[in-house]
N, C-alpha and C positions, 0 to 999 in steps of 0.2 A: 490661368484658371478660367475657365467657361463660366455663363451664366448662374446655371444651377449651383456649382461650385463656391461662388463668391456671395451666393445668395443663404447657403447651407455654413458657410465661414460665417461670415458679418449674422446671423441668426444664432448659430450655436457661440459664438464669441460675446453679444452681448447677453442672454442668458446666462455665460456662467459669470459675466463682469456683475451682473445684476446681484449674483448671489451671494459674490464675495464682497460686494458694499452692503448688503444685507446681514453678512457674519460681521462684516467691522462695527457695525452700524450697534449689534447688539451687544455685540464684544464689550463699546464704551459705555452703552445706557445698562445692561443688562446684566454684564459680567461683576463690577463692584457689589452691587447688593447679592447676587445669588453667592460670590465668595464670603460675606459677611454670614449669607444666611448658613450657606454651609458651617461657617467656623462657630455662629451659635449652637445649630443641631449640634455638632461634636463635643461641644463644653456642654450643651445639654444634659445630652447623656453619659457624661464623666459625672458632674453633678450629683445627678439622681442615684446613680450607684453610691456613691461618699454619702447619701444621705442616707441610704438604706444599711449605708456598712455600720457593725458595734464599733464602739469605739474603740474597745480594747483591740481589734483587727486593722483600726486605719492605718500605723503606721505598718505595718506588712502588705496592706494593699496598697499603698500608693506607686510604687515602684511598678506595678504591675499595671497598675492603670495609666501610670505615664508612656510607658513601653506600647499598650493597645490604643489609645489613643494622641498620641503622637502631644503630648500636653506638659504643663510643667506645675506642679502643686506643690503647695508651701503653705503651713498653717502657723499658731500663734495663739495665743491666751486673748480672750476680750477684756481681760483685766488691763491689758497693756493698749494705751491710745497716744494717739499725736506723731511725737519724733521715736520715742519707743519701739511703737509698734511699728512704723513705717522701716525705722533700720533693720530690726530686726525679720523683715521681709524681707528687705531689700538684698543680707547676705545670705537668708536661705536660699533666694533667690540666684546670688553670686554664686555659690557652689554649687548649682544645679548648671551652671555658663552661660547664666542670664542673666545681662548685665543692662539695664536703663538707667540711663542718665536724667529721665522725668518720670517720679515717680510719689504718689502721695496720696495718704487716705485722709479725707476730709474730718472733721468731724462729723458731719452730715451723716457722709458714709458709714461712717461707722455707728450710728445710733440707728439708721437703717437696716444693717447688719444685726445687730444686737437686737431689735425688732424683731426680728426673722425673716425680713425681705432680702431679694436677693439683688446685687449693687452690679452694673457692669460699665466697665471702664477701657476707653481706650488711649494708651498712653503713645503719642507718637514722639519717635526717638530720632529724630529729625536727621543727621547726618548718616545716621547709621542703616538710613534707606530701608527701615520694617518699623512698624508700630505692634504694640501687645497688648493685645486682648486680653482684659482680667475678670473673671466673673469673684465675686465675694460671697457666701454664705454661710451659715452660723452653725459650728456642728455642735451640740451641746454647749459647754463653755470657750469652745474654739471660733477663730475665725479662719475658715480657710480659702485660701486663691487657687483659683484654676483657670490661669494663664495658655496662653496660644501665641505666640510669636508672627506675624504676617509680613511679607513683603510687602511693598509698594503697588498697590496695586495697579497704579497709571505704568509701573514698570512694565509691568506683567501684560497688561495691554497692550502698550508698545511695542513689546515683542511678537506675541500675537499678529499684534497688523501688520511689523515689518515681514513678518514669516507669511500672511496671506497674503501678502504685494507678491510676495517673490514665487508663492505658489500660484500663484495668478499669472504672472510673467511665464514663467514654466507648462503653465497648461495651454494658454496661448500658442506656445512653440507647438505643442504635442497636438492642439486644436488645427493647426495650417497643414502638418504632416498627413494628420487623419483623414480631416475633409479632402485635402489633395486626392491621396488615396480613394477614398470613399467614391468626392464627386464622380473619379475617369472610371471606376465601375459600374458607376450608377448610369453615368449620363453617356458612356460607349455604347451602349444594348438600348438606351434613349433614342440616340441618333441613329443608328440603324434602322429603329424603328419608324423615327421619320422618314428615311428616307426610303425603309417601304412604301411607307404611307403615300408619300409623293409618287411612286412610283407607280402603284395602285391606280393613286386618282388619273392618271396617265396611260389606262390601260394598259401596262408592263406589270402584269400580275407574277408576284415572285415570292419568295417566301424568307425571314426574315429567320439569321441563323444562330438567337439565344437560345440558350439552353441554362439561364439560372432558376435555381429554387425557389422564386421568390413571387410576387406581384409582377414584376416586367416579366418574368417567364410566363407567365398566366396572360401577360397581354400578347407578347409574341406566340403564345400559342391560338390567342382568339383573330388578332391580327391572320396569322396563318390559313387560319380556319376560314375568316371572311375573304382571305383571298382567292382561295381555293373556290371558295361559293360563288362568288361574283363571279371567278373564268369561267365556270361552269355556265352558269345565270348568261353569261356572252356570248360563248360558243353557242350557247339556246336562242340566245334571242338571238345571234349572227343568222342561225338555219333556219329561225322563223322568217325573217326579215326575206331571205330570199326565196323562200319557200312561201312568204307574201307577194315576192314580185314576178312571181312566177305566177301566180294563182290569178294576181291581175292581169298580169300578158294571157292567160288562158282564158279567164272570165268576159274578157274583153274581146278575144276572138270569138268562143262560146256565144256570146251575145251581139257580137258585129253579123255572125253568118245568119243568124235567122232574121233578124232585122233588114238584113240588106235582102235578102230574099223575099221578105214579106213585103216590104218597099215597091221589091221588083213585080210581083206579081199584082199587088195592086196598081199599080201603074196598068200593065196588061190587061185586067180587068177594065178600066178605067179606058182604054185607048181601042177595048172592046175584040183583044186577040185571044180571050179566054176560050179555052180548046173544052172545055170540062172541067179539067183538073187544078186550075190555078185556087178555087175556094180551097181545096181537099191539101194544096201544097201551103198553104198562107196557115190551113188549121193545125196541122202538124207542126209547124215553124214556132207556132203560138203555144203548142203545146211543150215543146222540147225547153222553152224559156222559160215557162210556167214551172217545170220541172228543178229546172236548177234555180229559180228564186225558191219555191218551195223548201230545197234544201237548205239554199242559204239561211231562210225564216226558222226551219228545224234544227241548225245547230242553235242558232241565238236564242230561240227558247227552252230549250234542253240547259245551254250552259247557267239560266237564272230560274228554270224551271222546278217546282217542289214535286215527290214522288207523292203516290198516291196507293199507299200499301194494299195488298191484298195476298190470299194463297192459291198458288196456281202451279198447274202440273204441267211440270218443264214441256214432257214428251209434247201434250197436246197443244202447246204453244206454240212449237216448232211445225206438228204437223199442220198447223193452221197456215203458218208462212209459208211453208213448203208448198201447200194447195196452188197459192199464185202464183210459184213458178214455172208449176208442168208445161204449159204451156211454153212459156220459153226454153226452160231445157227442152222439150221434145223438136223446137224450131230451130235449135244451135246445136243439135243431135247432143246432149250432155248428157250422161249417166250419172245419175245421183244414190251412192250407197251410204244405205246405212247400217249402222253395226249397231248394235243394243246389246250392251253386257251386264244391262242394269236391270233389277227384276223389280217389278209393278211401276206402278207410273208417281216418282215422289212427286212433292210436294216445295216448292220455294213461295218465299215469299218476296213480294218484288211488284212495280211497277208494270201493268199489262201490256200498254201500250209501248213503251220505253224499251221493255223485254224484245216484243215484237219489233221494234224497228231495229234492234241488233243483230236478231237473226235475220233481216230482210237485208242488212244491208251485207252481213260477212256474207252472204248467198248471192246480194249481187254482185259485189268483188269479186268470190270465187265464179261467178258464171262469166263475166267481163275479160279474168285473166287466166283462166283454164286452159293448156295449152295441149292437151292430150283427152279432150274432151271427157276427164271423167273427175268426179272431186265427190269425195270421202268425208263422212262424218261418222265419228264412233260417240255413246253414253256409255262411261263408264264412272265407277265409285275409288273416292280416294280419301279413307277417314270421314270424316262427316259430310266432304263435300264429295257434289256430284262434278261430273269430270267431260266437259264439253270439247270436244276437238273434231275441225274442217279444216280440209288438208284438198291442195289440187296443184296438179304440174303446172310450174311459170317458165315463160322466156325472160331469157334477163337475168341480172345478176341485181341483189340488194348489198349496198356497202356499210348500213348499219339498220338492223332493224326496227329499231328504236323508234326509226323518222317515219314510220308506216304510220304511226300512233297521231304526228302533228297534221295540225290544221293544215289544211292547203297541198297536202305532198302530194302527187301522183306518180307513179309507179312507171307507167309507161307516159315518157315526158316526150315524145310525136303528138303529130297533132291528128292521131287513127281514129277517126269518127264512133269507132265502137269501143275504144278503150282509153279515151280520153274522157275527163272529167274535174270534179271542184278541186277533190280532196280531199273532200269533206267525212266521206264514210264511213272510214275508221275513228279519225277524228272524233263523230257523235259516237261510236260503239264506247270508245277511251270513257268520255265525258258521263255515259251511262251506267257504263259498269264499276266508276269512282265514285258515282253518287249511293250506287247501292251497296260501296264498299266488299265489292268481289274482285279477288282479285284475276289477273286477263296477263298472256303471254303469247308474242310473235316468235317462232322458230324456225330457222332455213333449214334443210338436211338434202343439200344438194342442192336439186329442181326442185324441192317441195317445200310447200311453204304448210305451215301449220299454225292457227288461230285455238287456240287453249282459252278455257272458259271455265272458272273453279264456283259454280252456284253452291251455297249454301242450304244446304236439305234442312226441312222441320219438320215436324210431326204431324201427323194428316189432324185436322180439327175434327173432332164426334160432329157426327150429323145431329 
């Protein structure tokens, strides 16, 4: 027997010992007077009837009241006292097959009787292992007894306790069977569950295979559940972690080339072989680092950053970002279309600036990774919400899309001076469009990648 087993034994075992020294216990203090009290109620109410009955009726009623009350009555003249009247009880008595060998009314008694008070006597018949209860009371000129026969009552105890020993001993047997049984139910789906548990803390995430009705099923289902979460939660933090060491091996190239360049040229400068160009190559170098701290600064403010509400018309938001890019599409030859299915110009409510730098950045990903120089944007309406999608042909394959969204990915993992980068950009688009609680979706369809954008439309405010 296991732990849990011998601890659910030795606990259920002495609770039920506890309770059967509790019934003995009252068995001996408790049990003689509540039999005494009992056998007064029952002459009580024999009594009361014989008192309320005529006289001319007692003798037809007695039979009947000995019969419903389990009792023995026998009356006599108050004319007759001492040896008299005692005999003369004593064989009505006889003939009813109640026979005491100690039996005697006092004179006491009987001038209390003759009183009108009522006399109660108990006559113990020593060998004969019962004592008799005799109540006496005066029925008109009669005296009559209404007797009760009792056992022993130490007998009647004794029996009692030797039958609660033995049902004690018995349940005992029935208590090691049960718990046996009980504990290897209880504590099999127990152990299992520890030794998922261990297995968990071991990173060996596995699922734990109860299936009962009960509480342990309720734990092996949350057990299950936290397992599940945690691999989850691992494989996440596995592809951050290297999608961290990535971002530093890149960061650290990113910022070793311009450094070492700026280094270089001032030297140059310095050693006085500036041709012209060494300030104009040192300002660009400065610039390109400026850029990607920048960024770095814009996610971390973004991810602790609070919105700043207002109503703003999607269209012209875009067309604002759009403005700063002509320039570059017309230098990378890119065609930029737009579709518009949507009629007037809604209204969202949303952060200005935060808005803006999500279209600025899905437009510099798309201008970065356009591989058929042309990339697609459609408005359109879906239910309340407005329906944002940028779409442009990629080289390359994505193995899950999902990782577009984390910190630090890049897409094209070369180290191609024009489509290399933090990682960052989706990243803050993710962190922006969760704070505004819109929901955002990546889709491949071949070569084409698609950035889905579900803005919440409001109601234009009265001027």
């Amino acid at each position: 027997m296991n732990k849990l087993g011998r601890k659910l034994f030795l606990s259920i075992t002495v609770a039920i010992l506890f309770i059967f020294i509790v019934f003995v216990l009252m068995a001996n203090f408790f049990l003689p007077k509540y039999y005494i009290y009992k056998t007064k109620e029952k002459l009580g109410e024999a009594i009361n009837l014989i008192a309320e009955l005529p006289a001319a009726r007692m003798a037809d009623s007695i039979p009947l009241l000995e019969q419903q009350y389990h009792v023995t009555i026998v009356y006599d003249s108050l004319q007759k006292r001492g040896n008299d009247l005692n005999n003369s009880l004593l064989q009505q008595l006889a003939k009813k097959t109640v026979t005491l060998n100690k039996f005697w009314i006092t004179d006491e008694s009987w001038q209390k009787v003759k009183e009108g008070s009522r006399v109660n006597k108990i006559y113990d018949q020593g060998k004969l292992k019962s004592s008799f209860y005799a109540s006496f009371i005066r029925k008109d000129q009669n005296i009559v007894l209404i007797g009760l026969s009792m056992a022993y009552i130490s007998d009647t105890i004794q029996m009692i306790n030797e039958f609660i020993l033995i049902l004690a001993f018995i349940s005992v047997l029935i208590i090691v069977f049960v718990v046996w049984l009980l504990s290897y139910r209880m504590t099999q789906p127990l152990k299992e569950l520890g030794e998922v548990a261990k297995d968990i803390s071991k990173l060996h995430f596995r699922k734990a295979r109860t299936k009962t009705r009960d509480e342990i099923g309720e734990l092996a289902e949350s057990i299950n559940t936290m397992s599940d979460k945690l691999s989850e939660a691992h494989a996440d933090l596995s592809r951050k972690n290297l999608s961290l060491k990535r971002f530093m091996s890149d960061i650290t190239h990113e910022l070793k080339t311009p450094v070492s360049l700026i280094q270089a040229y001032a030297e140059g400068i310095q050693d006085g072989l500036d041709d012209g160009s060494y300030a104009a190559t040192i300002l660009r170098q400065n610039e390109s680092m400026a850029r990607l701290i920048d960024e770095l600064l814009d996610f971390a403010k973004i991810e602790r950053g609070l919105l700043e509400l207002s109503a703003l018309p999607i269209k012209d938001l875009f067309s604002d970002c759009l403005e700063k890019f002509q320039m570059e599409l017309e230098f990378r030859q890119i065609e930029l279309v737009v579709e518009d299915d949507l009629p007037g110009n809604p209204m969202i409510e949303a952060d200005a600036d935060k808005i803006r730098m999500v279209f600025h950045n899905l437009l510099s990903n798309a201008v970065k990774y356009s591989a058929d120089h042309r990339i697609h944007v459609s408005f359109g309406e879906q239910g309340s919400d407005i329906v944002f999608d940028m779409s442009n042909v990629f080289q390359g394959e994505i193995s899950d899309v999902s990782q577009l969204w984390e910190p630090f990915y890049v897409l094209e993992s070369s180290r191609h001076k024009e489509k290399s980068g933090t990682g960052l950009g989706l990243a803050i688009v993710k962190t922006i469009l969760e704070q505004h609680e819109y929901r955002y979706q990546a889709k491949v369809n071949g070569q084409i990648i698609h950035f889905y954008i579900f803005f919440e439309k409001i109601s234009p405010r009265p001027a």
